[in-house]
Residue, then its C-alpha position, 0 to 999 in steps of 0.5 A: x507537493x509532499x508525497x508519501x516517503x520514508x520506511x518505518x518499523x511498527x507493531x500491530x496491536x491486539x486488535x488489528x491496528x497500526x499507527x500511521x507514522x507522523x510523516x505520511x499522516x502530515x501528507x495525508x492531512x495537508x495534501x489529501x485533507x483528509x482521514x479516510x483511506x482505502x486498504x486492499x492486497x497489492x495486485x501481485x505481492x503479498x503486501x497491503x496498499x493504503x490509498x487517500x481516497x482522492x488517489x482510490x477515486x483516481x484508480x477507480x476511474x482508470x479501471x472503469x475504462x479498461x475492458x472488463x472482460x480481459x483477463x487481466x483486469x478480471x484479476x485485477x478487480x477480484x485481486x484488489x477491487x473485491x478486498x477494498x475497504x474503507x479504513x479511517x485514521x482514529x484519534x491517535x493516527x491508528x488505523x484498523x487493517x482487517x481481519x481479511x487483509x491480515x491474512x491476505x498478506x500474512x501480517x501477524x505481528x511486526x509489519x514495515x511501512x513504507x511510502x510510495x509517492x502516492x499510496x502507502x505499502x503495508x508489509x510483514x517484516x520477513x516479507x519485507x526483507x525478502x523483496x528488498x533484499x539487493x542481494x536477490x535482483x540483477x542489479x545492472x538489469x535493474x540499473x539499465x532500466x532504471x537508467x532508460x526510465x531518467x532516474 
């Protein structure tokens, strides 16, 4: 099965828009058949997660699960739950990021799009370059890791 991968450079628009590049709307209509997605913050950086709403559905079920009352999962609901919203794809493959996102992730202008297997990262370009940056990591730590995991 396709998943969503690749990086892209876009602009946002006047209004708020994004267009979703041809790639990740061609997983979106062949394996999710579908045009609807769910926005909201990333949990812990300051970036945007577009999720088909079969892969939404799937998350909202692992968290009604979780116990409510643990601090973690508070964050979390008020994190990602509360700024939820349901976004769909118009006619030339844009979709609207809203104003509350936009401001949560502090996305003005030149934004990077990036796949993530399973859901789609939306960031501001200097925000971007500042995480992926190699240069700011411990590489072998990293490696290690990674290694332990099988990649």
């Amino acid at each position: 099965m396709p998943s969503f991968i690749g990086k892209y450079y876009h602009t946002l628009d006047s209004k708020g828009r994004i267009m979703l590049p041809i790639p990740l709307r061609e997983v979106l209509y062949k394996k999710y058949n579908t045009d609807k997605l769910y926005i909201t913050n990333s949990a812990f950086d300051r970036c945007l997660h577009l999720y088909p709403s079969e892969e939404w559905m799937r998350l909202e079920e692992k968290i009604r699960n979780l116990p409510k009352m643990d601090e973690a999962v508070k964050f979390f609901l008020r994190r990602v739950v509360a700024s939820a919203a349901e976004v769909t794809l118009d006619k030339q493959g844009r979709v609207l990021i809203p104003y509350e996102q936009r401001r949560d992730a502090n996305i003005n202008n030149e934004v990077v799009i990036v796949g993530q297997i399973d859901k789609i990262e939306i960031w501001e370009k200097t925000e971007w370059d500042a995480v992926a940056d190699p240069s700011k990591i411990d590489k072998k730590d990293f490696e290690a890791k990674l290694i332990s995991y099988g990649i």
